[in-house]
N, C-alpha and C positions, 0 to 999 in steps of 0.2 A: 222492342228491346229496351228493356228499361235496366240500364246500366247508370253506375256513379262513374263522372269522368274520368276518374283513373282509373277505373275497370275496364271503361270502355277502348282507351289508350292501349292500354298494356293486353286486355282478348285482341285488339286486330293485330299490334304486331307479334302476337304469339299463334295466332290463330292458321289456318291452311289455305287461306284469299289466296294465294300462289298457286295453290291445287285445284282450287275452287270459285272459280273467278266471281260466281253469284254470291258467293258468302261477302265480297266487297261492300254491295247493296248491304248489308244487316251495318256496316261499320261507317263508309264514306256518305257525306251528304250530296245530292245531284249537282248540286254548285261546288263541291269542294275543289279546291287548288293547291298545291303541292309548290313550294320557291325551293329549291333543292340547289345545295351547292356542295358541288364531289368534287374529287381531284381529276376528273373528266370536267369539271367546267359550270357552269350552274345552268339549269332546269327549271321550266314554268311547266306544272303540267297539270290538267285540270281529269276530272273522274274521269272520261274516257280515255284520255292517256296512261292513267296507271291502271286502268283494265286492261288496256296492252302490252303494257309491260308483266304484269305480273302474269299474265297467257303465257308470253315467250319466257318468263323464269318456270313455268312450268315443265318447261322442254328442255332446261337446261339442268334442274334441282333433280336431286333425288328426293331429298327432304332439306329444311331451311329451320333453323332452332335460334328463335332470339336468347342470349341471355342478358337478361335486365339486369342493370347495377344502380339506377336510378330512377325513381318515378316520382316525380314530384305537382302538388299542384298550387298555382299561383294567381288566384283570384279566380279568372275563368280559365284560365291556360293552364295545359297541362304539357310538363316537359320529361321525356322519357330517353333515358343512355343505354342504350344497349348495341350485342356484338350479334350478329349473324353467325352462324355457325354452318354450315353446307355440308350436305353428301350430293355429288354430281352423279348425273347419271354415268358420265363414262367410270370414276369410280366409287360406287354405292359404299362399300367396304370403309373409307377412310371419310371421316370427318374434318372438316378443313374450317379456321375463323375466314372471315368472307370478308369483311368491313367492320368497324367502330360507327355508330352511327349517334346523333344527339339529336329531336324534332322537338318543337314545342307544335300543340297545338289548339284552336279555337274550336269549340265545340258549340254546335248552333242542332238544335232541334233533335238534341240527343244524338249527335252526329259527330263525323270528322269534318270539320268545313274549311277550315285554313291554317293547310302545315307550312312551318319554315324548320327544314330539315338540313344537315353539316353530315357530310362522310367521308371517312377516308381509308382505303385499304387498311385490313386489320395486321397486326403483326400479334408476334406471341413473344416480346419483348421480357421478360417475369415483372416489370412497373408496372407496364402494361395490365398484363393478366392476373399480377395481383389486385390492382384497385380494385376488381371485380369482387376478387375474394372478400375483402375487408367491407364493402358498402352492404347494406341490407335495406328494401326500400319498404 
């Protein structure tokens, strides 16, 4: 996969790794780490833990739809803002915002190799939902 880092950034979190846990391998590097701080608390968690988790979002999502309001990159890092957007399985029907989320990350060997990720429940606020509107990356 021979991706420019903000492509590569912006295919995984747009990508179906949630549905397809192998498609992880084409984005994350075997060493990658993840510092995640939610309003659940902060998170170390290294490739095989977000292969686990994104299994169990498999069970949980109908579908899962980043929208991007910011992609930016800064020397080797690249930093991307975007809102999850969900259809659950219980119901398929209504789409729901999921989270705000903001990661920078280190890209080693055409890879994802070390995110420091910020999230917090999303709202539909109109500030909110408009920066989205006005930003174009």
């Amino acid at each position: 996969m021979s991706l420019t880092k903000r492509k590569l950034v912006e295919e995984f979190y747009t990508s179906n790794f949630y549905k397809n846990p192998d498609e992880i391998k084409n984005y994350l590097h075997p060493d990658a780490e993840l510092f995640w701080n939610s309003s659940a608390g902060f998170n170390k968690m290294n490739y095989s833990d977000i292969l686990k988790m994104s299994t169990g979002m498999s069970k949980s999502f109908d579908s899962m739809r980043a929208e991007i309001s910011h992609l930016l990159k800064d020397k080797e890092e690249i930093t991307i803002r975007f809102t999850y957007h969900i259809r659950t399985i219980e119901n398929p029907d209504e789409e729901i915002p999921m989270a705000h989320f903001i990661a920078i990350w280190e890209i080693k060997d055409g890879k994802l190799y070390k995110g420091y990720q910020i999230s917090q429940p999303a709202d539909e606020s109109p500030e909110n939902m408009s920066s989205f509107l006005r930003t174009k990356f």
